[in-house]
C-alpha positions as CSV (number, residue, x, y, z in Angstrom):
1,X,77.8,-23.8,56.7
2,X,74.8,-25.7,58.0
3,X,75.0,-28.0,55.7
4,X,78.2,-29.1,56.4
5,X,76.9,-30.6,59.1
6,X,73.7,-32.1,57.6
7,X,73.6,-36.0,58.5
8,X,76.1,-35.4,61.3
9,X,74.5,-36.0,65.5
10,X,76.3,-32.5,66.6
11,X,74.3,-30.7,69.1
12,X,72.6,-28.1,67.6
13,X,74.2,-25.5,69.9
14,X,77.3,-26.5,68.7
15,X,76.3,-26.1,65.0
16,X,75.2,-22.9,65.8
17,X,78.3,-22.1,67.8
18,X,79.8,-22.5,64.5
19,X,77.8,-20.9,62.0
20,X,77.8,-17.8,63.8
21,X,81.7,-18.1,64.4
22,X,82.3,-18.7,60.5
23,X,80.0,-16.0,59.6
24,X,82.0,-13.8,61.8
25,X,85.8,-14.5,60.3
26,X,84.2,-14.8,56.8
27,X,82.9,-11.5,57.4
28,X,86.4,-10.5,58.6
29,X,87.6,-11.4,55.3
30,X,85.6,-9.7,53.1
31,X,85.4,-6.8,54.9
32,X,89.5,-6.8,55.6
33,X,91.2,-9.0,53.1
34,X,88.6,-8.0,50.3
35,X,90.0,-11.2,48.3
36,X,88.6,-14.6,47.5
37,X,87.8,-17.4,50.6
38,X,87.8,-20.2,51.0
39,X,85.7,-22.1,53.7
40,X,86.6,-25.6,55.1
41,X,85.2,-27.7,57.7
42,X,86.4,-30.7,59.0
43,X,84.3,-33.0,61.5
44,X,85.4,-35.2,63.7
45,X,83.6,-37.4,66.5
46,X,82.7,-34.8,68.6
47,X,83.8,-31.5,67.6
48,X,84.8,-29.7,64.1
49,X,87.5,-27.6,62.9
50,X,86.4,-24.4,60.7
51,X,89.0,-22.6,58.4
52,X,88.6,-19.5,56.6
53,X,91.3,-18.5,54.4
54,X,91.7,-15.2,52.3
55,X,94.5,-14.1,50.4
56,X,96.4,-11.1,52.5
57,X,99.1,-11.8,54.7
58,X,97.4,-9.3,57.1
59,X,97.2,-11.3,60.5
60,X,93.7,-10.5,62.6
61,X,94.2,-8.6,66.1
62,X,91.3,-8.8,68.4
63,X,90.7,-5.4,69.3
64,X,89.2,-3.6,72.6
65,X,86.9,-1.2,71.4
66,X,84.1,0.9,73.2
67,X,80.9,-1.4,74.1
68,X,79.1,1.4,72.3
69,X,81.3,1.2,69.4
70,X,79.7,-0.8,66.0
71,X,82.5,-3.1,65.0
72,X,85.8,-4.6,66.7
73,X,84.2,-7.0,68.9
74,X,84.2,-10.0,66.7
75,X,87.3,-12.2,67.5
76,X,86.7,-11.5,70.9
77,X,83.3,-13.1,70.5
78,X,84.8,-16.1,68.8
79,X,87.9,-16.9,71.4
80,X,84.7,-16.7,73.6
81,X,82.6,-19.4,72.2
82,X,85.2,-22.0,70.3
83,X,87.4,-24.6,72.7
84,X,90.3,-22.9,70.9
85,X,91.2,-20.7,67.4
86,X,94.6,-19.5,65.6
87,X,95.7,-17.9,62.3
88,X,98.4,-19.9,60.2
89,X,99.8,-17.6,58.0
90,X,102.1,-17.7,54.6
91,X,103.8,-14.4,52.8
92,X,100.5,-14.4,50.5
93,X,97.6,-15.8,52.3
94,X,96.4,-16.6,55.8
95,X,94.0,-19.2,57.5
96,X,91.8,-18.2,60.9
97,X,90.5,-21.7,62.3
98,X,88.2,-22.2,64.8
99,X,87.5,-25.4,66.6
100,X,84.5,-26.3,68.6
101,X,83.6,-28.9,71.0
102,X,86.5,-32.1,71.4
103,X,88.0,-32.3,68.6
């Protein structure tokens, strides 16, 4: 993911911001989907848009679990951190895309 943004004059807290935000839906996929990804990151002056897509149809629901609990927290961490993130979906696959700073 870093790499991505190799040669690019992002902030590193945004790069950051990112890396942990893909890690977290890639996660999501593996763990959820269980199919293959693909990863795609598009930069833009400013800001970048991060897709992850897997192929299951099943959409993402951010989920309101104990503060104790080990798991369910994640897409409430993203909508905290990215300017703004969504889930285009198809009857075979979905994407969950992130963007962070202007973009």
């Amino acid at each position: 993911m870093r790499a991505a943004f190799s040669g690019s004059s992002f902030d590193l807290e945004l790069v950051d911001t990112a890396e942990l935000c893909v890690s977290e839906l890639v996660t999501n996929a593996v763990v959820h989907a269980g199919t293959d990804i693909v990863v795609a990151v598009q930069l833009y002056e400013g800001g970048a848009r991060v897709a992850v897509q897997d192929r299951s149809a099943h959409l993402p629901v951010p989920r309101h679990y104990a503060s104790l609990a080990a798991t369910g927290r994640g897409l409430l961490m993203v909508d905290q951190l990215v300017t703004r993130w969504g889930v285009a979906s198809s009857a075979e696959s979905k994407t969950v895309w992130f963007e962070v700073g202007e973009v």
